[in-house]
C-alpha atoms as one frame of an Amber mdcrd trajectory, in Angstrom:
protein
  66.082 164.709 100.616  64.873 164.791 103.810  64.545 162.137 106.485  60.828
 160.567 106.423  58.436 160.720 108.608  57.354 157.003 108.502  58.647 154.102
 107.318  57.728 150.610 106.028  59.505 149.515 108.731  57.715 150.413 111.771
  54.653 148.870 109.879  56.106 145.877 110.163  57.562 146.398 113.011  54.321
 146.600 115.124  52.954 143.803 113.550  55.762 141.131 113.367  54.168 138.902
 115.696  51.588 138.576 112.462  53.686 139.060 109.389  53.983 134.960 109.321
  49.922 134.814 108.619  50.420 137.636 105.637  52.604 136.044 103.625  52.424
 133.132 100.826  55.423 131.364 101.758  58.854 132.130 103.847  60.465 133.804
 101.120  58.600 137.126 101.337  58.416 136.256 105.228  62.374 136.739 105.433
  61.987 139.458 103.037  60.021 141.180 105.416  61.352 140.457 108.277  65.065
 141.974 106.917  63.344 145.307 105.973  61.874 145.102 109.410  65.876 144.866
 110.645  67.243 147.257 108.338  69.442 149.198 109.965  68.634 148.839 113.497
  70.793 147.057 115.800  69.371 143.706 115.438  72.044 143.557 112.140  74.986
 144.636 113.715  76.806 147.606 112.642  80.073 149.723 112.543  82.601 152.231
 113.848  83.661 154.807 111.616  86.042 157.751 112.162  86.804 160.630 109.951
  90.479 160.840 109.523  90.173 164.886 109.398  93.132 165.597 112.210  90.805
 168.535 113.142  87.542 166.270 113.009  88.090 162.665 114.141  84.111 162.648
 115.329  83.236 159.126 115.642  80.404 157.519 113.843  77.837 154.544 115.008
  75.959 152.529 112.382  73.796 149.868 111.801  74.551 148.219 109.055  71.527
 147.936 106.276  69.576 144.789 104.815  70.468 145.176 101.333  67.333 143.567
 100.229  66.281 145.009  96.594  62.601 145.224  97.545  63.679 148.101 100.865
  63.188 151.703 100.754  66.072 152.914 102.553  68.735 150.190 100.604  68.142
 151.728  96.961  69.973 154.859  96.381  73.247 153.950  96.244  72.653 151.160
  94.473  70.771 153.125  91.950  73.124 155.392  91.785  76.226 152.740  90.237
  73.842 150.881  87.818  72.840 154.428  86.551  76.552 155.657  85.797  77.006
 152.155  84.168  74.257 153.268  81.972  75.267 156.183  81.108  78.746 154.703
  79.536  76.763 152.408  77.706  74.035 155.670  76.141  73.964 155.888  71.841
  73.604 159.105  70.452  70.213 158.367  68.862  66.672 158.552  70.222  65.198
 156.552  72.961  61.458 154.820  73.166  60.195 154.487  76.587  57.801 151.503
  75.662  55.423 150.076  78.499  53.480 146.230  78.167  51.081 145.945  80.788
  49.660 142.670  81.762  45.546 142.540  81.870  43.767 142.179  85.492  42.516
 138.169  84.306  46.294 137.202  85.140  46.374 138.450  88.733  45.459 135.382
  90.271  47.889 133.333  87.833  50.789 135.896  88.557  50.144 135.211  92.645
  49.768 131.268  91.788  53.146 131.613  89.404  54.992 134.669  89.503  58.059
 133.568  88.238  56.761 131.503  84.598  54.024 134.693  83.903  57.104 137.023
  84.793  59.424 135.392  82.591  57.188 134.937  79.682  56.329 138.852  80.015
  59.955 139.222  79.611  60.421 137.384  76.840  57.370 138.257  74.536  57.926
 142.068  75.199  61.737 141.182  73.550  60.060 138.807  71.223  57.358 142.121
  69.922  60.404 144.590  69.857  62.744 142.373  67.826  59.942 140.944  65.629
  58.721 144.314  64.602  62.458 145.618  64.372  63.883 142.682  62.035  60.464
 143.375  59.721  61.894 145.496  56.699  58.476 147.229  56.442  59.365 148.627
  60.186  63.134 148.645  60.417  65.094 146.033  59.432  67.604 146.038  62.235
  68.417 144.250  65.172  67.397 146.621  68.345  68.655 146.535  71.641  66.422
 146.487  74.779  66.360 147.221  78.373  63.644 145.947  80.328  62.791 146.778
  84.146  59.283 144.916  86.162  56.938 146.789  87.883  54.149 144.624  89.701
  52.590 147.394  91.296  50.252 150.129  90.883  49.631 153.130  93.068  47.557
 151.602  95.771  49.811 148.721  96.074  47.140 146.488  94.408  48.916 143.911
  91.688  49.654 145.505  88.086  52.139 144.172  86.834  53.686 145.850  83.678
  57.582 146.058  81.409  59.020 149.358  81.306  61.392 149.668  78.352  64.129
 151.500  76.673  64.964 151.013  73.085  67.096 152.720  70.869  65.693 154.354
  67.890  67.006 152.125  64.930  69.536 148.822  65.176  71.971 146.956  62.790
  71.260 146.377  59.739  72.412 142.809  58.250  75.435 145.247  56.201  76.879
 146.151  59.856  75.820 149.671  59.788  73.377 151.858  61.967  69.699 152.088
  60.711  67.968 154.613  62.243  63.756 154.382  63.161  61.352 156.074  60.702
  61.257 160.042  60.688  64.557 160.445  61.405  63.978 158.720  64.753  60.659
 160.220  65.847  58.645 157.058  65.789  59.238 153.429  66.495  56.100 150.820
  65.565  52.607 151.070  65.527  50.803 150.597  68.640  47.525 149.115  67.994
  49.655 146.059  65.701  52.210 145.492  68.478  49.205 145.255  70.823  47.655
 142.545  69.052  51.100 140.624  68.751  51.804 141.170  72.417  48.502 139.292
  73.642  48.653 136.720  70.772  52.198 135.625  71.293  51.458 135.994  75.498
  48.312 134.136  75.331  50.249 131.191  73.593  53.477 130.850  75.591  50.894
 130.651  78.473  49.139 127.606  76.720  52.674 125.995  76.251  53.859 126.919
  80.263  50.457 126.852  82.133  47.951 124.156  80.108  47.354 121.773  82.588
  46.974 124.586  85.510  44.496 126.903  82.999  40.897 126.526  83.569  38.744
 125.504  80.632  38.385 128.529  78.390  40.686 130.741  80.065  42.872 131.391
  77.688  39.962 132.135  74.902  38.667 135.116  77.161  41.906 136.737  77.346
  41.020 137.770  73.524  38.045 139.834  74.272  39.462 143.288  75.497  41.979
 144.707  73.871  45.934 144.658  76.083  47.767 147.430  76.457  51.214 148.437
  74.619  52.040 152.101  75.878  54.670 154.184  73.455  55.910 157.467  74.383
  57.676 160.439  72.486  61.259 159.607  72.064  62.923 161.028  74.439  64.762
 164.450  73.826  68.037 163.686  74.604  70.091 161.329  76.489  70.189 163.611
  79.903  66.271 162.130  79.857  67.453 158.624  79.175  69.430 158.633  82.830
  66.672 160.869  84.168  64.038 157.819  83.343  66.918 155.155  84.500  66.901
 156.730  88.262  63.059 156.925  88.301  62.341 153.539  87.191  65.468 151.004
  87.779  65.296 150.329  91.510  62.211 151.522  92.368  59.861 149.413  94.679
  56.265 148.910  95.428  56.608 152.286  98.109  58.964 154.838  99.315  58.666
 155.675 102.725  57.996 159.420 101.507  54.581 158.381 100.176  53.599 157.229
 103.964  52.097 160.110 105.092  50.468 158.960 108.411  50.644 155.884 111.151
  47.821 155.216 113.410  45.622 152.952 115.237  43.893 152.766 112.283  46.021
 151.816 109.809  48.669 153.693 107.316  47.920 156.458 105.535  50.145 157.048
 102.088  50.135 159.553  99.132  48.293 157.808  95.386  48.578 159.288  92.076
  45.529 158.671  89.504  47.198 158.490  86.148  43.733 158.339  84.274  43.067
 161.796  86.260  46.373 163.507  85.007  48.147 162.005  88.134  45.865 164.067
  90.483  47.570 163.025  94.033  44.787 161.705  97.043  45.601 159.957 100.015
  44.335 156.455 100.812  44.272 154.461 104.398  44.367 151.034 104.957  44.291
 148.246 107.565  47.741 147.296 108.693  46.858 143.886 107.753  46.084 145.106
 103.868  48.815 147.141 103.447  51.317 144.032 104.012  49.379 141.948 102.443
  49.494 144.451  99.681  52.965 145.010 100.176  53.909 141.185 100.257  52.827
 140.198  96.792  55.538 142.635  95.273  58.632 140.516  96.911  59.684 138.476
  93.710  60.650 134.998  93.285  64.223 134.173  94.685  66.981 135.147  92.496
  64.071 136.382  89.946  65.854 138.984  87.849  63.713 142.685  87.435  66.166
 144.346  84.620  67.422 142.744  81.363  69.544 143.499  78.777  68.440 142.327
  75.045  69.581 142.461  71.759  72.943 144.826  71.068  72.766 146.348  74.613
  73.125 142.593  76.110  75.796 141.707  78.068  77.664 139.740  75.683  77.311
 141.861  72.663  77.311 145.953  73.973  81.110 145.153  74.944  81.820 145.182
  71.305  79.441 146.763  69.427  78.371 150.214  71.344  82.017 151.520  71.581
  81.737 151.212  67.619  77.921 152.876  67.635  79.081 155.493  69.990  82.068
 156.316  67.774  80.319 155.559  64.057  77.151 157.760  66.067  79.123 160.776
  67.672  80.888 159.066  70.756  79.745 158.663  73.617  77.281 160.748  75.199
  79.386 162.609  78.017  77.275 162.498  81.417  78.782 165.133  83.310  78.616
 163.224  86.515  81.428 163.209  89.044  82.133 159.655  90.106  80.998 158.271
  93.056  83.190 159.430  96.239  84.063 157.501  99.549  81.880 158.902 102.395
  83.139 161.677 103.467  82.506 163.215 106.739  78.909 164.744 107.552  79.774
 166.928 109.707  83.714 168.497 108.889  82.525 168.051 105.140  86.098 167.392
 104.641  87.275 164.103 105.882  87.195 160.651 104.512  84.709 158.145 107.216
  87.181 154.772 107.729  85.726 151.903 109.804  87.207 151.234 112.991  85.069
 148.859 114.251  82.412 146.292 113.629  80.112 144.670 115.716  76.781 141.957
 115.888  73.562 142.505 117.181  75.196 142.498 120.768  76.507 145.888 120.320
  80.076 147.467 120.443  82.700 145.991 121.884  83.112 147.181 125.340  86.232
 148.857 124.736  84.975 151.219 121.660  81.619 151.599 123.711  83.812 153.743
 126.370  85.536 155.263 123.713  82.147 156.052 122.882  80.776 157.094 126.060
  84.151 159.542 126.648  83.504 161.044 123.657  79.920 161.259 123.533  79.809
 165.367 122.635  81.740 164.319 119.672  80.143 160.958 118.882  76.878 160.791
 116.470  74.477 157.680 115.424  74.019 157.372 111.854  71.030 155.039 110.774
  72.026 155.866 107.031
């Protein structure tokens, strides 16, 4: 993929004297303020040399913030969770299942991100396993994997659970039970809406009853919420296919910014109620991190989670079993990831020579660096 044109960054660049003023509190201030850093000089960087005897270019680069909410620190990152997935895939079908919080709880999720958060977590496991353990459903335990999304196209506040879950679980005699249909459907929708907002609606009463206004919690009942459940998926080549979309996405990718100027940012929307017909939308500087701002999350908040037999302490055990009882394992065809190699020989393996702080190179490797400049590159990536 190509380079973008604009970036997050120099939004917040031009306006760090002002970021302070846009923010709740100094967590998403020093959020902001590292994706405003990200790889620049103000982190420091490195040296690196390709050990190709015919090569040996030398490479300057700023190191990166490694904050999970920047658009230039994801890929990689992406990419190992994804292969770790794809040890872990059953040869059975997949539900992508979506719970979507209603507009009423904006306010509450800005007041208390991390308690509505966590509750959405844990009802959307509570709905899956409660409908899954139900003999007129399944009669299984499930597993579950869970990702947050806070955001909707125009950066407003939406937040919402994507999830994966298998098509079928354990039954109580230790064997696989697959979903109805020979996997082709999962639960009804319309019941595990009306479980979703009940059971919601009274873990908030338990967490939030002092903070609620009067009545609050009795309007929630009077629109229907929304459970979302696709198709299964074909195969598992569109389970990892949905895993890189969705895992370590964020609010925008700097590919969506089509346009900076003095008046504001321009980026790319989809409508999904229009068949995701694509406009373009411009706002204020001062909106779009404001915007931007209410999707840093809580400090140490975890966004994916593992439930059920594809949790951490149980898919150790148990899915080397399923993948051998179910077919083995689903074979991803992926070549590991590789060191670096060089970008320019193609051939050679980049080793670090150097590092160095915000003050720059040492002065001996910046001669080094000025004798070889022909041969010498700056890497921001």
């Amino acid at each position: 993929m190509e380079r973008a044109a604009y970036e997050v960054a120099q939004v917040l660049e031009r306006n760090r004297e002002h970021l302070a003023g846009l923010c709740a509190n100094s967590w998403p201030l020093r959020t902001l303020h590292a994706l405003r850093k990200c790889r620049t000089a103000a982190l420091g960087g490195h040296i690196d040399r390709c050990d190709n005897p015919d090569c040996h270019r030398l490479h300057l680069s700023y190191n990166s913030c490694r904050n999970r909410h920047c658009p230039k620190c994801q890929g990689h990152k992406r990419e190992q969770w994804i292969r770790a997935r794809e040890a872990e895939l059953l040869n059975v079908p997949y539900f992508h299942v979506v719970f979507t919080l209603p507009s009423e709880l904006n306010r509450i999720c800005l007041y208390d991100p991390k308690t509505i958060y966590n509750l959405l977590f844990a009802t959307a496991w509570q709905v899956i396993k409660g409908f899954s353990s139900n003999p007129n459903f399944l009669g299984a335990d499930p597993g579950m994997v869970a990702i947050l999304h806070t955001w909707g196209q125009n950066l407003s506040l939406h937040p919402h659970l994507h999830c994966i879950v298998p098509g079928g679980g354990i039954s109580r005699s230790g064997k696989w039970k697959p979903a109805r249909n020979k996997g082709k459907y999962l639960f009804p929708v319309k019941a595990m809406s009306n479980v979703f907002r009940a059971r919601f609606v009274a873990g908030l009463r338990k967490s939030l009853k002092k903070e609620l206004p009067c009545g609050f919690c009795e309007s929630l009942f009077r629109n229907e919420w929304v459970v979302y459940c696709k198709r299964p998926f074909l195969g598992p080549a569109q389970v990892v296919e949905y895993l890189g979309r969705y895992t370590h996405k964020i609010a925008i990718g700097n590919h969506r910014i089509k346009n900076l100027d003095g008046q504001g940012i321009t980026f790319s929307v989809k409508d999904y109620r229009h068949a995701g017909k694509k406009s373009l939308m411009l706002l204020s500087d001062k909106e779009f991190i404001r915007r931007f701002a209410m999707h840093v999350l809580p400090k140490g908040f975890v966004r994916i989670r593992h439930y059920g037999i594809l949790s951490s302490s149980k898919k150790k055990e148990l899915l080397p079993i399923l993948q051998k009882v179910l077919g083995g394992q689903v074979p991803n065809g992926r070549p590991p990831l590789k060191h670096r190699r060089c970008p320019y020989c193609q051939i050679g393996i980049m080793a670090t020579v150097a590092v160095f702080d915000s003050r720059g190179p040492p002065k001996a490797w910046s001669d080094r660096l000025k004798k070889s400049a022909p041969r010498t590159t700056l890497q921001e990536a």
